[in-house]
N, C-alpha and C positions, 0 to 999 in steps of 0.2 A: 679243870675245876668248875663246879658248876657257880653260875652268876644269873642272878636275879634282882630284876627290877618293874615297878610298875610302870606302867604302861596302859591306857585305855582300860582302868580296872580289872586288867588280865596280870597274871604273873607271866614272867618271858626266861625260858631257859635253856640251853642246847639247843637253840634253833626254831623254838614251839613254843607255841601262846600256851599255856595250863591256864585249864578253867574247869570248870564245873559242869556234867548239863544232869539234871534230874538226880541229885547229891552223886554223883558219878564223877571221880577225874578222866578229867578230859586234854586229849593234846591237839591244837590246831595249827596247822603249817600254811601259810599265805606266802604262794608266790607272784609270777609274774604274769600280769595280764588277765590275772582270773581265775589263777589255781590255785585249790584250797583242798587241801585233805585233812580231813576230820576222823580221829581215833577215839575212841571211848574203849578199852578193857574190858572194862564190868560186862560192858554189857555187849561185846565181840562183834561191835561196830567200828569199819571201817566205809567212810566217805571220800568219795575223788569228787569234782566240780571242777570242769573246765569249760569256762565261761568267760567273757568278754567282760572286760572289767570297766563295770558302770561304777567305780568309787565309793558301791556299798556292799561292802563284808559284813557288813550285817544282816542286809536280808538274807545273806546264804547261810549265816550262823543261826538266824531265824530258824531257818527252813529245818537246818539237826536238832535245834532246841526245839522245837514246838510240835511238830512234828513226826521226825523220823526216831529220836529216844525216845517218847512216850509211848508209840506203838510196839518195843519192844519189850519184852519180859524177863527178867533176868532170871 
């Protein structure tokens, strides 16, 4: 069943942060040490990030929000 709670103004469920980027749902997977894979749908992005985890997922959520969904067109 699915279960939902907030979390860091994110919804969390099946394993994925749901959010939002450019009114697009979006699913984000944070694992360990710096892996993060970023799903958008809409807009038939997928992002892998494997990176040495400096204790900010935000810059890398940055980086899809600001970015790499604005450059693309749906």
């Amino acid at each position: 069943m699915y279960r939902s709670r907030r979390v860091l103004h994110e919804e969390y469920g099946f394993l994925w942060w749901i959010r939002s980027v450019e009114d697009h749902p979006s699913f984000t997977g944070m694992g360990w040490l710096g892996q993060y894979i970023y799903v958008v749908p809409d807009l038939d992005i997928v992002v892998v990030i494997t990176a040495l985890d400096d204790g900010n997922e935000g810059a890398y959520l940055q980086i899809v929000d600001q970015f790499i969904a604005p450059s693309v067109k749906n």
